[in-house]
N, C-alpha and C positions, 0 to 999 in steps of 0.2 A: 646310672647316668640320668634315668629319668627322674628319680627322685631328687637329685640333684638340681633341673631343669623346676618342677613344683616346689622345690625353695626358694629360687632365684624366683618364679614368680611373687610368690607371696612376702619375698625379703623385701624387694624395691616398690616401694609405694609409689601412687602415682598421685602428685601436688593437687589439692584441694584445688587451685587456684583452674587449672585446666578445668578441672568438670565442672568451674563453675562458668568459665566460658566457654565450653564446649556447649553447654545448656541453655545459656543466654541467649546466644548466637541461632542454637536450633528455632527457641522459640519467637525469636522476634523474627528469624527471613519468615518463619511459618504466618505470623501474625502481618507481616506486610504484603507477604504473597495472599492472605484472606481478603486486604483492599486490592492490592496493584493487580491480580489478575482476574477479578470479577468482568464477566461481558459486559459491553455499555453498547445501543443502540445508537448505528452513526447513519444517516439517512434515511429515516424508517424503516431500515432493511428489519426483519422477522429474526429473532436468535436461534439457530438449532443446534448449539448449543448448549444441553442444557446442566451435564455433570462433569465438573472439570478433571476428565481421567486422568492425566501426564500431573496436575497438581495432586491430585489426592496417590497418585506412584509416589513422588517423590513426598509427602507425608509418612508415608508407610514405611518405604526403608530409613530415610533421616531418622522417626523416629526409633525403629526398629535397631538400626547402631548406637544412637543414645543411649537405649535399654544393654544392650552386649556392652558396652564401656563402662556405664553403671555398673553393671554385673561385676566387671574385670575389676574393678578399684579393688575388692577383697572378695576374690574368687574362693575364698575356703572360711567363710566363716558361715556361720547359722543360719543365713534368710534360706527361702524355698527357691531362688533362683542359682543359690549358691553351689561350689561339686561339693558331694558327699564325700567325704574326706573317710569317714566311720565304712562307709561305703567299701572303698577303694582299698582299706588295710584290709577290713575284714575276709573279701575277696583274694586279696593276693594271700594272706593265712591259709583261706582253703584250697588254694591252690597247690601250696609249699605242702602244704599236709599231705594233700592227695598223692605227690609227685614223689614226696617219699614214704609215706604208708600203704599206699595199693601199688604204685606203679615202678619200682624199685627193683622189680625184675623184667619188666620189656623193656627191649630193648629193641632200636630200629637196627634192619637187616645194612649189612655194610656192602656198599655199592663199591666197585673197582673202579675209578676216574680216569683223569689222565697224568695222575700225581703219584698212583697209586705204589710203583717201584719206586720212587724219587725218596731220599734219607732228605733228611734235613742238615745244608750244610753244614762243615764245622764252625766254618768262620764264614757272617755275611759280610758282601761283597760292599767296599768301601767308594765312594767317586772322587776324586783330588779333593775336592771342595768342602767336603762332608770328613776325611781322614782325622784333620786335627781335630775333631769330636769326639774321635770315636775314645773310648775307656776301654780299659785293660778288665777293671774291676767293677762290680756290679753298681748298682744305683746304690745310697746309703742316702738315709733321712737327715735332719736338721741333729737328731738326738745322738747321731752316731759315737760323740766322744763326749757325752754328757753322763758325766757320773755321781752315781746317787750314792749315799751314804744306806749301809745295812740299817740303821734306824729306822731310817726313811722308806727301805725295801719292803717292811712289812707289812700285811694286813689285817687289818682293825675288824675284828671278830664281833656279829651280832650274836643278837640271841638266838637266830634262827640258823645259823652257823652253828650252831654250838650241838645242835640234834643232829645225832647220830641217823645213816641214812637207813638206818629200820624203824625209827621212829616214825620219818618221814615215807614210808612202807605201811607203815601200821596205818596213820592216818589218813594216806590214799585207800588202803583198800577200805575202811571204815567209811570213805565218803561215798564209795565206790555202791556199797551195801543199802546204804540212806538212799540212794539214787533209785536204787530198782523196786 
């Protein structure tokens, strides 16, 4: 689901046309607010005044979501602001490794609930509304009455197909040997 979720980000682009007036927009309220809110001296009064904090706040985040939306337009490619994508595989890999090379025999202790006697109905419980839904037979795909010709069935043999798996024996331990 979640890689699902990093597809859909990086499938749907987001129109040139927005960032470039998401960016116009930023820079010129910023370049009016540098005139329209400078102090001006109205009856010789003294300014104490003298660094515009609430202007220079909203400086910083304005520009600070410009920067994150920039960012977003291609959230997985190369720049240094961009996710490590290299990152994030190679991490879930060692994870899957660990999860089944070291940890493959713990096991968490099993807790008694309040489920714990309860079987799993035969049949779950239908509502008037939801009945004419329900199927007799399981889910079937798009593919379900598509049939292929034995021709068609088979599989097209590489060359690395074709090594017998002592070959492929030989040559791991061979690489195995080089290593140490």
């Amino acid at each position: 689901m979640y890689t699902q979720e990093m597809l859909n980000y990086d499938w749907v682009n987001v129109p040139l046309v927005y960032t470039q007036v998401v960016t116009l927009a930023v820079y010129m309220y910023f370049l009016s607010a540098l005139i329209g809110k400078q102090l001006t001296l109205v009856g010789g009064k003294e300014v104490d005044f003298y660094f515009p904090i609430f202007t220079f706040l909203e400086f910083f985040f304005y520009f600070g979501w410009l920067k994150v939306a920039e960012c977003l337009i291609n959230p997985y490619g190369e720049d240094d602001d961009d996710f490590e994508v290299n990152w994030l595989i190679d991490r879930d890999f060692e994870i899957a490794y660990v999860i089944v090379d070291e940890m493959h025999q713990e096991h968490p202790n099993l807790l008694k609930d309040q489920y714990w006697d309860e079987v799993f109905p035969i049949e779950l419980p239908y509502t008037e509304a939801t009945a004419k839904y329900k199927h007799n037979e399981g889910f079937f795909g798009s593919t379900r009455n598509l049939e292929v010709k034995q021709s068609d069935a088979t599989f097209v043999k590489s060359e690395h197909d074709l090594k017998t798996p002592q070959v492929h024996l030989r040559n791991w331990k061979r690489t195995l040997r080089k290593g140490t």
